[in-house]
Structure formats: C-alpha cells, structure tokens
C-alpha positions as CSV (number, residue, x, y, z in Angstrom):
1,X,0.0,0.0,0.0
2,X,1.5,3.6,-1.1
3,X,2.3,5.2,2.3
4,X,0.3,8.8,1.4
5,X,-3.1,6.4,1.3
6,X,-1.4,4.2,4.6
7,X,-1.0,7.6,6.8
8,X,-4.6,8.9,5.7
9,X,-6.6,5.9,6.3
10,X,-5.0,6.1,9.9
11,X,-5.6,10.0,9.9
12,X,-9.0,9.1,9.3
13,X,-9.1,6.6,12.2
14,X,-7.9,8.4,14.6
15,X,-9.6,11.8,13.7
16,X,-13.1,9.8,13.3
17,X,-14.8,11.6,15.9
18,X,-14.1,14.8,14.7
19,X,-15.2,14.2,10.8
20,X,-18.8,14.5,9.5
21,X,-17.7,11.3,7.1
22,X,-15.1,9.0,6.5
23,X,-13.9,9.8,3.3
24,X,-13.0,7.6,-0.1
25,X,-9.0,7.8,-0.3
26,X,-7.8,8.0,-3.8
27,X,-4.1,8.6,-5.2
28,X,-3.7,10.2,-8.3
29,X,-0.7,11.4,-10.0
30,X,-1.7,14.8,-10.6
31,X,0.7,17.6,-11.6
32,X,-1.6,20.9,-10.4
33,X,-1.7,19.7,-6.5
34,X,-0.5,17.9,-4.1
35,X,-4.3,16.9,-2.6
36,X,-8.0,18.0,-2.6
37,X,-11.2,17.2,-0.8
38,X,-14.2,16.7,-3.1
39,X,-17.5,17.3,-1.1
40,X,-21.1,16.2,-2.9
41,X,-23.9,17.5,-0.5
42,X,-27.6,16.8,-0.3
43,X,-29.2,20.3,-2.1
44,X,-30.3,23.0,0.2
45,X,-29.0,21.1,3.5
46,X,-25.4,21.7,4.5
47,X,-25.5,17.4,5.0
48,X,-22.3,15.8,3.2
49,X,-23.4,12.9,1.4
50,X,-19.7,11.5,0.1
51,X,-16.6,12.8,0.1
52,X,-13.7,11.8,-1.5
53,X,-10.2,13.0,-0.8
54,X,-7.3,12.6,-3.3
55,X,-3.1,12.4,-2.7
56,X,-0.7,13.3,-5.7
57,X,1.8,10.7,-5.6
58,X,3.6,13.1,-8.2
59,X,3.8,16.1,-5.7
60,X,5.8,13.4,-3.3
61,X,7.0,11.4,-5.9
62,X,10.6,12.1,-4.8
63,X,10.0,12.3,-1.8
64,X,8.8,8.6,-1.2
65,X,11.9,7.0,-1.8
66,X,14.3,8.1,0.9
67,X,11.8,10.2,3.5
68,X,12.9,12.6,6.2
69,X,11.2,14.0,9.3
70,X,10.5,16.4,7.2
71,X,9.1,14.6,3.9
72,X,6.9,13.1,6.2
73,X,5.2,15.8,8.0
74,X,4.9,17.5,4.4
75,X,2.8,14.4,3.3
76,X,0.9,14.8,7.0
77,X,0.3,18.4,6.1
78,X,-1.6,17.5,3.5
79,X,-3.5,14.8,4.6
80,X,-4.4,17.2,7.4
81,X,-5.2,20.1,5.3
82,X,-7.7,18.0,3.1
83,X,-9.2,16.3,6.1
84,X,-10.0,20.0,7.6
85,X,-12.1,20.6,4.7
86,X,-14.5,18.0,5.6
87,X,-15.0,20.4,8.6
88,X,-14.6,23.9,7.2
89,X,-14.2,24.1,3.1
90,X,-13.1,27.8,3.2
91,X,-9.4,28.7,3.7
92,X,-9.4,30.6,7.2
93,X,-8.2,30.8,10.3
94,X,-10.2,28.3,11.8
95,X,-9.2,26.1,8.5
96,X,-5.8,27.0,9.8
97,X,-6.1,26.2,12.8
98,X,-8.4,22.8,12.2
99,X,-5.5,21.9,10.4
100,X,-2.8,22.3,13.0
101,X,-4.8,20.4,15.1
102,X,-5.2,17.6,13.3
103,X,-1.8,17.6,12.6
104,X,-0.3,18.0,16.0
105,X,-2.9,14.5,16.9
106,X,-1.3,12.3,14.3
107,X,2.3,13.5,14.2
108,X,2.2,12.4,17.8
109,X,0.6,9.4,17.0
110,X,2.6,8.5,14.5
111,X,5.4,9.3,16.2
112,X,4.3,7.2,19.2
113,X,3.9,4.1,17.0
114,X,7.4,4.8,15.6
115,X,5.5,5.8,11.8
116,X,7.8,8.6,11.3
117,X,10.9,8.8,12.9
118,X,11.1,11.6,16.2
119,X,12.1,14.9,15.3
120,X,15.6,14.9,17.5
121,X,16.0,18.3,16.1
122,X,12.8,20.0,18.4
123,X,15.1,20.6,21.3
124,X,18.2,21.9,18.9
125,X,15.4,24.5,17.4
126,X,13.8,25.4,21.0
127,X,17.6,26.2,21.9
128,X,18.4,28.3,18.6
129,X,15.4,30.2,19.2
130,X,16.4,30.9,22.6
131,X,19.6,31.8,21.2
132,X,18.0,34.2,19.1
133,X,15.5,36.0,21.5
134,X,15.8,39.5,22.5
C-alpha cells in the first residue's frame, strides 16, 4: 500500500470523531496539487453525502523514496489540510487552525507508533530560538 493512502486511512481513524464522514482515499498522479477534498452534498442542506479525498503521488514522488522527518510531516500536512475541509471548506483561520490540530494529533501518534521517525531536532530548534530571543 502507497504510504500517502497508509497515513490517511490512519488519519482518518484516529480523527473519526471529529469528521462528518469517513472519506473515499484515492491517489492520483496529478501535476496541479498535491491533494484536494471533493465534497457532494444533499441540495439546500449543509449534510455531506460522500466525500472523496485525493493524494498526488507526483507532488511526493521524490520524496517517497528516501523520507525525512521532514518529507513526512509534508505528506501529513496535506493529509491534514484535506481532512479539515471536511469540517470547514473555506481557507481561514479556523481552517488553519483545524489543520494544526489535526496535525499535531497524528504527528504524535505517528510518532508514538514509531510511523515517522522523532524529530531529535525540536530541542536543537527550541535552543536556537532561545539563542536568538531578545
């Protein structure tokens, strides 16, 4: 199983209480994004009826062969960002934030089930920015 469609059918686990609907994963290998939440509601009710969310696997196609911390909490990101829409389709704050929120939940989760390797560079950034600080 490709590892974008492995780390959002766990997103979607663990985020199951907080989602209207558990969504139709699909990878693609489109060039214009890297993913997008496709909503069909019932007319005049604000009721989501399907949803489908689809991964580029060309946006991360390098980045699946030898992945980072980083390369993975890009393909999180996105997972995360998508999954928010199911919640709020506008980009805004609370968008934003949704986002964060959901990511912060599965990066630790992931993290906890040894998914993604720990980031061993957040106390080496907490010091620079200390270093930094005025």
């Amino acid at each position: 199983m490709n590892i974008m469609k492995k780390y959002c059918y766990y997103a979607i686990e663990i985020l199951k209480d907080w989602l209207p609907i558990r969504p139709e994963v699909q990878i693609t290998e489109a060039k214009t994004y890297a993913g997008r939440c496709i909503v069909e509601r019932i007319k005049y009710q604000n009721r989501i009826v399907k949803a489908t969310i689809r991964l580029s696997s060309y946006c991360h196609m390098d980045v699946l062969q030898l992945m980072s911390y980083e390369d993975h909490i890009n393909i999180i990101d996105t997972i995360c960002h998508e999954l928010a829409h199911l919640r709020i389709m506008k980009h805004c704050k609370q968008h934003t934030e949704m986002t964060e929120l959901f990511k912060e939940l599965i990066i630790a989760y992931f993290e906890e089930l040894n998914f993604i390797p720990r980031n061993n560079n957040k106390e080496e950034d907490k010091s620079n920015a200390n270093m930094y600080a005025v």
